[in-house]
C-alpha positions in Angstrom: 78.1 72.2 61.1 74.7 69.5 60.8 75.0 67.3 63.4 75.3 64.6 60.2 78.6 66.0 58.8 79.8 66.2 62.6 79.1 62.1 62.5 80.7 61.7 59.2 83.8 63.6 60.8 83.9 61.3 63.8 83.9 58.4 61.6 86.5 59.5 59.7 88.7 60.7 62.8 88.5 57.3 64.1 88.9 55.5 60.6 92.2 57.1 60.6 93.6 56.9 63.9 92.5 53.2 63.5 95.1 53.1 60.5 97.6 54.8 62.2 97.7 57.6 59.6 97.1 60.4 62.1 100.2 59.4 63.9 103.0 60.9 62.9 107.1 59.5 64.7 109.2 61.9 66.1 112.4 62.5 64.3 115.2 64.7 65.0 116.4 66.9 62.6 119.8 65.2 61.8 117.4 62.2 60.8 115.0 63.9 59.4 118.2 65.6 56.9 118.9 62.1 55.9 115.4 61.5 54.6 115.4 64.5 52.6 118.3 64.0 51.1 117.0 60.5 49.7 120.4 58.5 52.1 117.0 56.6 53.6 114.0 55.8 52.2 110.6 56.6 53.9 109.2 53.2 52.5 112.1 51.3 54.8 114.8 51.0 52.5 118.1 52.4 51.9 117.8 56.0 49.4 118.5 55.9 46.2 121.7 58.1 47.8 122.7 56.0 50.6 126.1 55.4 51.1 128.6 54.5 54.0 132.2 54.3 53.5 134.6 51.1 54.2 138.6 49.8 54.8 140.6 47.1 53.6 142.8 46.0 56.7 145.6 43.8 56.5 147.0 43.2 60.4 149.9 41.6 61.2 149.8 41.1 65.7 151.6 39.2 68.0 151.0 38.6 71.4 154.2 38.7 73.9 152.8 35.6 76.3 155.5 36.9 79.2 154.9 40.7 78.9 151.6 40.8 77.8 152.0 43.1 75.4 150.1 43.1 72.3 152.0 44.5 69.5 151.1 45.1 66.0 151.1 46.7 62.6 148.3 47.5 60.1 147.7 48.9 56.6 144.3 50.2 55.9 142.9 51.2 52.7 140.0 53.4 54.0 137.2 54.7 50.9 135.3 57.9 51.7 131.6 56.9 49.8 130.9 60.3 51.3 130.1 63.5 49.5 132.5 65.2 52.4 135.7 66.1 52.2 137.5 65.1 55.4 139.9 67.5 56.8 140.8 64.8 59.5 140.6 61.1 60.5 138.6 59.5 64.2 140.7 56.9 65.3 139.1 54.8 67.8 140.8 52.3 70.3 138.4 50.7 72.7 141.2 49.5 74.7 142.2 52.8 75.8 139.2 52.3 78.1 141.6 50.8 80.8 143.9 54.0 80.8 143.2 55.9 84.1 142.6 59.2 81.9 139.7 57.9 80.1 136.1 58.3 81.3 134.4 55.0 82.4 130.7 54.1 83.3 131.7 51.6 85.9 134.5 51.5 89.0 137.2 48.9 88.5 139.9 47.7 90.5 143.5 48.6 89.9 144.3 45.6 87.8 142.1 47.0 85.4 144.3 50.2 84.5 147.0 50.1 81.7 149.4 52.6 80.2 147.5 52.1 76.9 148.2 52.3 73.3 151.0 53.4 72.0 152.0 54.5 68.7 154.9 53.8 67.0 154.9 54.9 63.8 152.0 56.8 61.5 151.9 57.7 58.1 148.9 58.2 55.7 149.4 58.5 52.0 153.3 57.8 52.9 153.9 61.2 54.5 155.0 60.5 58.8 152.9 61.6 61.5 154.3 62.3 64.5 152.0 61.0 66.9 152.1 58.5 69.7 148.9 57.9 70.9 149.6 59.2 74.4 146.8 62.0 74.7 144.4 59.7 73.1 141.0 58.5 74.7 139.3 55.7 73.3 138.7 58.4 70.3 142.2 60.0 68.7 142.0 62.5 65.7 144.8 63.2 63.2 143.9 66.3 61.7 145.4 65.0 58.0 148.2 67.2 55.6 146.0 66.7 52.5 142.1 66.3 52.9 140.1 63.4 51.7 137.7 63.8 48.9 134.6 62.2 48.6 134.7 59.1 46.7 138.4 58.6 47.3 140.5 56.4 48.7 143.9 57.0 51.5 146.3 54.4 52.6 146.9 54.7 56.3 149.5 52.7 57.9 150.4 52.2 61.9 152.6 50.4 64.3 151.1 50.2 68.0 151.1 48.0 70.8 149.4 48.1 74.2 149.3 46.0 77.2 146.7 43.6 78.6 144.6 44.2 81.1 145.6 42.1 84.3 141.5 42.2 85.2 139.8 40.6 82.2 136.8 42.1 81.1 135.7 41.6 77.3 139.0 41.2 76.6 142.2 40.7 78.4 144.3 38.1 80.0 141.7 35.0 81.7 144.5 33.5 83.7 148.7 33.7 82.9 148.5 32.2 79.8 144.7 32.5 78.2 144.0 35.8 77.0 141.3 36.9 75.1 142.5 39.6 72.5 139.2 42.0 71.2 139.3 45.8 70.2 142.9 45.5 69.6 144.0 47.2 66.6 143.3 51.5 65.9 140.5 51.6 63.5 138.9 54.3 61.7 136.2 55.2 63.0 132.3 55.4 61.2 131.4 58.2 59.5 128.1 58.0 58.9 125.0 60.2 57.2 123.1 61.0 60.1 126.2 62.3 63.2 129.3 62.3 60.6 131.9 61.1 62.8 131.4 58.8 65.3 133.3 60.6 68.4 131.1 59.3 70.9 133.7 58.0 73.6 133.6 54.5 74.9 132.8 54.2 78.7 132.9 50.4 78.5 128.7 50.5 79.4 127.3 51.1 75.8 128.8 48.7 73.4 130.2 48.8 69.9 129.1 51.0 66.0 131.6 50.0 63.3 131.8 49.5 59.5 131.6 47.0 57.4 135.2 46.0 56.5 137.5 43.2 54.5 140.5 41.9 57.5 143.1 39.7 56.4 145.3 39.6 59.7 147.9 37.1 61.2 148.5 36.2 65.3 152.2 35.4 65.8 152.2 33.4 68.7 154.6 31.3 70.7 154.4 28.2 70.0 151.7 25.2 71.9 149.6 28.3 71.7 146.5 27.8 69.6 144.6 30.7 68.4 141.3 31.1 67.8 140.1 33.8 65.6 136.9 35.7 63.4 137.3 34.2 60.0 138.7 31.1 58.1 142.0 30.2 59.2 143.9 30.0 56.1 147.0 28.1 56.8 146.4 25.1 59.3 148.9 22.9 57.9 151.6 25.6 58.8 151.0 25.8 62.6 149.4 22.6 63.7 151.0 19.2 63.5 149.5 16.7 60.9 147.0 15.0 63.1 145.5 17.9 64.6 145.2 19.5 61.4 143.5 16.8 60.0 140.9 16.8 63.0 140.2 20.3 62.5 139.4 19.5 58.7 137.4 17.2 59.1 135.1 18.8 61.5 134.0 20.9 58.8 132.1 18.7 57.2 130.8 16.6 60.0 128.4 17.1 62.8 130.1 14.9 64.6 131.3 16.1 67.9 135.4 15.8 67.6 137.7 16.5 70.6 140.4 18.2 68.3 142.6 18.7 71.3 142.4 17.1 74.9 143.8 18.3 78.0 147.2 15.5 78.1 147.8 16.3 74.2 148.1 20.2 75.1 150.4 19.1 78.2 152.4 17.5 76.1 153.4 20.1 73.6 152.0 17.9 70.4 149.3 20.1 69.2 151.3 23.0 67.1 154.2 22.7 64.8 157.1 23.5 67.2 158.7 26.4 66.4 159.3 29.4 68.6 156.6 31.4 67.4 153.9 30.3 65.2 151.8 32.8 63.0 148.3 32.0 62.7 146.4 33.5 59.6 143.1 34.6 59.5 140.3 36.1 56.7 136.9 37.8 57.1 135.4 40.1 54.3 132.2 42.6 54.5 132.7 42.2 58.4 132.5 44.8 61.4 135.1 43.6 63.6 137.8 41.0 64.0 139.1 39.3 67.5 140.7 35.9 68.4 142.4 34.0 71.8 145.1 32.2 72.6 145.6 29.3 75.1 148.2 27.0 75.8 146.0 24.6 78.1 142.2 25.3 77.0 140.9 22.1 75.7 139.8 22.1 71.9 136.2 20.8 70.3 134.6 21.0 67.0 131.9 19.8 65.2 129.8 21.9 62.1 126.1 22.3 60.9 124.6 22.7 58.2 123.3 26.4 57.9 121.3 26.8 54.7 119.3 23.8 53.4 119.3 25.4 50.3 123.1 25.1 49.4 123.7 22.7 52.5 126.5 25.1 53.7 128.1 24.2 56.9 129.3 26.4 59.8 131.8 25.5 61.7 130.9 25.4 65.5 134.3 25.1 67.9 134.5 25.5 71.2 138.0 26.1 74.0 137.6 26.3 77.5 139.7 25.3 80.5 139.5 21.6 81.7 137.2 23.0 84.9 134.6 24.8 82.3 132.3 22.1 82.5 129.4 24.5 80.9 131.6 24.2 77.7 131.3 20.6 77.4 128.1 20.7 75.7 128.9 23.7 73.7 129.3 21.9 70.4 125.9 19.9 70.3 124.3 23.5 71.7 125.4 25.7 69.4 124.8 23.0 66.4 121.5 23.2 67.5 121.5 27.5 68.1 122.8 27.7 64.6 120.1 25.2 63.2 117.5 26.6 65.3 118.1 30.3 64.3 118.6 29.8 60.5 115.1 28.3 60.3 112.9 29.3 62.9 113.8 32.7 64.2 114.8 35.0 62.1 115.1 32.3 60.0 118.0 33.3 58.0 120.8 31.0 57.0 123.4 32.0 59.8 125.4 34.0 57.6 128.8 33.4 58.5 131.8 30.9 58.5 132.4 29.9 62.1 131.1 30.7 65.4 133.6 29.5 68.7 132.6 29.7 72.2 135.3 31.0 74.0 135.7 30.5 77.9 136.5 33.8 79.8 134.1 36.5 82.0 132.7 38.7 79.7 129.3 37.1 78.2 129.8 38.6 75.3 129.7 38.9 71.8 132.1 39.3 68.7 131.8 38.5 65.1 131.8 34.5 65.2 133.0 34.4 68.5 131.9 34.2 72.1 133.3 35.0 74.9 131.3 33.5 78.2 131.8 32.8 81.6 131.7 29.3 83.5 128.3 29.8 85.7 128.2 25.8 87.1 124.7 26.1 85.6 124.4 24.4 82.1 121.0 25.4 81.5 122.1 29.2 82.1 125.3 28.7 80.2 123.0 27.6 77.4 120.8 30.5 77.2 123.8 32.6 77.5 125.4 31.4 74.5 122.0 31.4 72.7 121.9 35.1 73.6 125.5 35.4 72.6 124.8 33.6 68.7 121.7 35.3 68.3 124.1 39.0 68.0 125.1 37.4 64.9 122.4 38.8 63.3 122.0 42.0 65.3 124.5 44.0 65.3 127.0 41.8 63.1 124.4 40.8 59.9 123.1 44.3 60.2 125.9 47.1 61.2 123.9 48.8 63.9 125.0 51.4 66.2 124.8 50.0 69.7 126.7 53.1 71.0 123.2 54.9 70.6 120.7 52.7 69.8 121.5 49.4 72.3 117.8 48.7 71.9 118.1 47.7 68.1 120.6 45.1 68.8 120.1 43.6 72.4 116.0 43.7 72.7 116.4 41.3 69.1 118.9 38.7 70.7 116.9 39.0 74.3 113.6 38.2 72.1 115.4 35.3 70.0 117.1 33.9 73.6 113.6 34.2 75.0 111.9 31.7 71.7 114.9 29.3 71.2 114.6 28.6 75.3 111.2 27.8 74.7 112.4 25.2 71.7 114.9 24.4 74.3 112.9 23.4 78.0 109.6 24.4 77.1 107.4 27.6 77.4 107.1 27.2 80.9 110.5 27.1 81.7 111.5 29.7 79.2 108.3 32.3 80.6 110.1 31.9 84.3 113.1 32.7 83.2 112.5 35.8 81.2 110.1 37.0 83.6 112.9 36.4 86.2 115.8 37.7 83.9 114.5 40.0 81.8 111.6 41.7 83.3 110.8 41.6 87.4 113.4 44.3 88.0 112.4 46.5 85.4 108.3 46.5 86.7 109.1 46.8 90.3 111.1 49.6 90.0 108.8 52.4 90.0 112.0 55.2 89.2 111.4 57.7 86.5 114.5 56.0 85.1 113.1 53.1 84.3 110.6 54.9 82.3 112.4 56.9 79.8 111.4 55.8 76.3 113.1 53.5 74.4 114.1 55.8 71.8 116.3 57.7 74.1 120.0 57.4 72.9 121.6 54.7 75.1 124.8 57.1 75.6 122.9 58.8 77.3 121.4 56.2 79.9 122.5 55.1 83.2 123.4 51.6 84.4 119.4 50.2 85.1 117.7 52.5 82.7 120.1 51.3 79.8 120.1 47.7 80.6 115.9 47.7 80.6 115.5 50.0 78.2 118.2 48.0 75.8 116.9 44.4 76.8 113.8 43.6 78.6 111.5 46.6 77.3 113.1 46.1 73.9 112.5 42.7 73.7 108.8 43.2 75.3 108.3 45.4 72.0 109.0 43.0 69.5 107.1 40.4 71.6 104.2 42.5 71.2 104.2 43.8 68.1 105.0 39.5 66.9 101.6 39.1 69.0 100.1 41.7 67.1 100.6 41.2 63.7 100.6 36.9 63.8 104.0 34.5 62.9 103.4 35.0 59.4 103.3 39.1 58.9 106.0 39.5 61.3 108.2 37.1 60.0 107.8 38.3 56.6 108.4 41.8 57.8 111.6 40.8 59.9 112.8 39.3 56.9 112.0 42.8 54.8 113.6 44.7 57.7 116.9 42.8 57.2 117.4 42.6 53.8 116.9 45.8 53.6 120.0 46.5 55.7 122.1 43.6 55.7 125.7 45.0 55.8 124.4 48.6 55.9 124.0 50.7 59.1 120.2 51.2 60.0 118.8 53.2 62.4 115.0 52.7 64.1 113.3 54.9 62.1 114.8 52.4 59.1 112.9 49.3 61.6 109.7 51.6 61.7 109.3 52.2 58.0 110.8 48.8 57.1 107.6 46.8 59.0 105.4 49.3 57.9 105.9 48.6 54.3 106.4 45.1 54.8 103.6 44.5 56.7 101.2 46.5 54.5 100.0 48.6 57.6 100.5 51.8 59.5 102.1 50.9 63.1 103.2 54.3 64.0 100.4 54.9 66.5 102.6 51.0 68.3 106.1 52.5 67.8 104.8 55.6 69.1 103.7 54.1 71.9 106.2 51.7 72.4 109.2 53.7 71.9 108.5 57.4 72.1 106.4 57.6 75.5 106.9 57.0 79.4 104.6 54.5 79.6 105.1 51.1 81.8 103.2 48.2 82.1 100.0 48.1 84.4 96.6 46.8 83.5 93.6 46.9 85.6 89.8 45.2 85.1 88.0 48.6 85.2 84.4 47.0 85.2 82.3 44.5 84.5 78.6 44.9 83.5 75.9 43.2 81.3 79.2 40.7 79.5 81.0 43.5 79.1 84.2 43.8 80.4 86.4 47.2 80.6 89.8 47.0 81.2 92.1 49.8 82.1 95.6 50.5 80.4 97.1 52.3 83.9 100.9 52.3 82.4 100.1 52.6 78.4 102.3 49.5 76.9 100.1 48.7 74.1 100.5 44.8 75.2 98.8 41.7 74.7 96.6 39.9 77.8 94.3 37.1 78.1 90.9 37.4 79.8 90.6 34.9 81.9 86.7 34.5 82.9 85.2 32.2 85.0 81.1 31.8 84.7 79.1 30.7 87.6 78.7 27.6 86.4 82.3 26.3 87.0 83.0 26.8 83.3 85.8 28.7 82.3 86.7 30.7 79.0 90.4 32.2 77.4 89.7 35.3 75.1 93.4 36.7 74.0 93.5 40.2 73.1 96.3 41.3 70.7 97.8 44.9 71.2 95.1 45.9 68.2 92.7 45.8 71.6 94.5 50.0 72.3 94.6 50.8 68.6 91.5 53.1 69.1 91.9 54.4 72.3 95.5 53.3 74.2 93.8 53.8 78.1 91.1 51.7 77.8 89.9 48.7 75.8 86.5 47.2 75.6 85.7 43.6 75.6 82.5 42.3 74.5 81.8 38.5 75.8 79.8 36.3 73.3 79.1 34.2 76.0 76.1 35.7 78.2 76.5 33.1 81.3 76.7 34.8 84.7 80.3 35.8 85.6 81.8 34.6 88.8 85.3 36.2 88.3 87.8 38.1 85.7 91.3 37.8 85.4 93.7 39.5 83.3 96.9 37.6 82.5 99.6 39.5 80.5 101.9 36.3 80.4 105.4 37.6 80.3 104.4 41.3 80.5 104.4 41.3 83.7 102.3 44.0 85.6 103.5 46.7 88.4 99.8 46.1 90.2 98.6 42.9 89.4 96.2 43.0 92.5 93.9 45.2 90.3 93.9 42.4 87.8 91.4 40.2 89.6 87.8 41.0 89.3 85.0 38.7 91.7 81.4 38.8 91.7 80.2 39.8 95.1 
């Protein structure tokens, strides 16, 4: 070959690795099946076959405030979209996590354990089952009498109940009469395109992967017991007393801060109608899960925003904590402004539900329109908590992800959206210490081979460090990077691409890959490739410097953005940022050409929040 075609071959090698088209994503084969079979869409969308299935449920629960027990019964009309014919049913019940038989990721004390569920009656399509729940993990199967054919519809109907857990966690009892009620009806598990059904069992460290479904469910409770639930509440008149129905009312419509309940009014027994029980009713369509609590004593505030200027819908924003949460105090005029914040900055998107209520327990945790967070004594923590805690309304509850495998997809986006409302919030400063602090400095100085498994690998599959880095901090490093890397504008554009594409469908993060890479109008495999498929860390070094020309060294791989810091003999000092585009070409070493030909006193790279393992090789001095 002429040493001109060679040239012309170069070229073109580098042309295209440039692009990204010589990089190619792995996929397994399961995904890969899904592609081919037109269920997803290379360019980022669902196929022109996609399909996922879906339930009706109508819940009926009451909660025994002396025993504990949680008792309830449910009809659900579940539709198989599938092309499968099921032979039998996944039922799942999270809360089967507390029986001693079930497989857990964590130790817990013996106040943890319960008995479990337990089923009382079970029929599908009218005929009885004759099962009680008693062998069942936090996965059941009822192998069916008649099979389910795709594009069908069965009718499944069970009575349960199951006790509390003494030892809150995300749900449970807070003190002798607060409990926080989540996970607490059977469900049918997803069945998907990609694993068919979901059998994973919970082990309380990976979180949550369920459908989108329509609830209509009712909370008997005794009465001075105000419930607070996911959805509308559909009959306020029938359980609280005039007055406190009208308060709740009008916070709807007001962004006025109003104390719907105090601490002597719940003393005094004036807040609910006072009958023996009271049953509170509650409705949420296209949703994937439903939860509520119950207090006698927690104190009661509400307020609303408006969500979409567009339509000028309103939220409702309510918070109920015990008279000692003082972090909750402020939870109205925060969340206001979370809700505000997120639906037009980042993502952006109208807040896309009904309600959202902060909920004092221990779990710092999230739930369709509902929170459920712990009293730190730190207000400004308590804040970014919740902000973390909102931000899940949009991943996974505007986009039905599977956290059970894929943790990354939901917690690195709230991390990142925590991480840019805190800088709204107390400034960049402030924000860039605490992420570093919180999000990061663990991660970079530990040097395990744990902490540097990709980010693709399935979070079931991770242990206790490796999951929470891999799921948060690197995550959220990622989307940092890659926001860096293609400017406000692209990315948001893309974001926005990413989840229309699959709002109230179940995406997976080869669905985020093509989505951005259509949206944005370039090929960023050779950045997800690097991001998520590789063992790299982050560790940059200034290699040399020569004749303005400085070479810096990408030790650990991250593709991430740094400033060069240079300061010229003459006292002056110059910024030059470098988006990740500095490793599109060649990912161990970048080259930076000064404009500037002044003598060089010193070099510094600064990668901001992306913190370095060795940042003494980040210093270069003139001798």
């Amino acid at each position: 070959m002429k040493k001109q075609s060679l040239q012309l071959l170069f070229i073109a090698i580098v042309f295209l690795a440039q692009k990204g088209f010589a990089q190619e994503l792995y996929m397994p084969r399961n995904i890969k099946e899904s592609y081919a079979n037109a269920v997803r869409s290379m360019d980022g969308k669902p196929g022109k076959n996609y399909w996922q299935n879906h339930g009706k449920y109508a819940i009926a629960l009451q909660v025994n405030a002396d025993t504990k027990i949680v008792s309830g019964t449910e009809t659900i009309v579940y539709e198989n979209n599938s092309n499968d014919t099921l032979k039998n049913l996944r039922i799942r019940f999270v809360n089967n996590i507390h029986k001693k038989s079930s497989p857990r990721a964590v130790q817990n004390s013996e106040g943890f354990f319960t008995d479990g569920l337990t089923i009382t009656a079970l029929k599908i399509e009218g005929e009885v089952y004759n099962e009680d729940g008693k062998d069942w993990g936090t996965v059941g199967t009822v192998k069916m009498k008649k099979p389910l054919s795709p594009h069908s519809k069965i009718t499944i109907d069970i009575d349960w109940n199951y006790p509390l857990s003494k030892v809150s966690g995300r749900e449970g009892q807070i003190d002798d009469s607060t409990f926080f009620v989540a996970y607490s009806y059977p469900r049918v598990s997803v069945f998907d395109d990609y694993n068919r059904w979901d059998d994973l069992p919970h082990t309380s460290g990976q979180e949550f992967y369920n459908d989108f479904n329509d609830y209509v469910y009712s909370v008997k409770a005794p009465k001075n017991y105000v419930v607070y639930g996911t959805g509308d509440l559909l009959n306020p008149d029938e359980v609280l007393q005039p007055e406190f129905a009208s308060r709740l009312k009008k916070s709807y419509t007001t962004d006025e801060v109003l104390h719907i309940a105090n601490e002597q009014e719940m003393k005094s027994g004036v807040v609910t109608k006072q009958n023996e029980w009271n049953v509170w009713k509650f409705e949420a369509k296209n949703i994937s899960d439903v939860c509520f609590g119950l207090s006698d004593h927690y104190l009661w505030d509400a307020g609303s925003v408006i969500v979409d200027q567009k339509t000028k819908r309103r939220s409702s924003i309510q918070a109920a904590y015990d008279v000692k949460g003082t972090d909750f105090v402020n939870s109205i005029k925060n969340n206001q402004y979370a809700l505000d914040w997120f639906s037009n900055n980042w993502p952006g998107i109208p807040y896309p539900f009904s309600k959202m209520t902060a909920f004092q327990g221990f779990a710092d945790m999230e739930y369709p329109m509902m929170c459920n967070d712990s009293q730190m004594g730190d207000p400004v923590f308590a804040q970014l908590v919740q902000d973390h805690e909102v931000a899940h309304s949009y991943f996974p509850f505007y986009m039905g992800i599977n956290e059970t495998r894929y943790a990354f997809m939901d917690e690195g986006w709230a991390t990142t959206f925590e991480y840019l409302i805190g800088i709204a919030e107390h400034g960049k400063e402030a924000a860039d210490k605490f992420y570093k602090e919180f999000r990061v400095e663990q991660y970079i100085n530990d040097p395990s081979a744990e902490e540097d498994q990709p980010i693709i690998t399935m979070s079931s599959q991770l242990s206790d460090s490796g999951y929470g880095n891999n799921s948060y901090g690197k995550a959220s490093l990622s989307y940092i990077a890659l926001k860096d890397l293609l400017g406000d504008d692209l990315f948001k554009k893309s974001l926005h691409a990413y989840m229309e594409n699959w709002n109230g469908k179940h995406p997976i993060p080869w669905d985020y890959f093509n989505s951005f890479n259509t949206a944005s109008g370039k090929n960023l495999n050779w950045f997800f490739d690097n991001w998520f498929f590789t063992n790299n860390y982050i560790d940059l070094s200034v290699k040399n410097v020569a004749k303005n020309v400085v070479t810096v060294e990408n030790v650990g791989g991250f593709a991430i953005p740094f400033d060069v810091i240079i300061k010229y003999a003459d006292h002056t000092t110059e910024t030059i940022h470098q988006t990740p585009a500095a490793w599109q070409a060649n990912q161990k070493r970048a080259v930076i050409a000064l404009k500037n030909k002044k003598a060089i006193r010193q070099v510094t790279i600064d990668g901001g929040v992306f913190m370095d393992a060795t940042p003494k090789n980040n210093v270069w001095a003139s001798k």
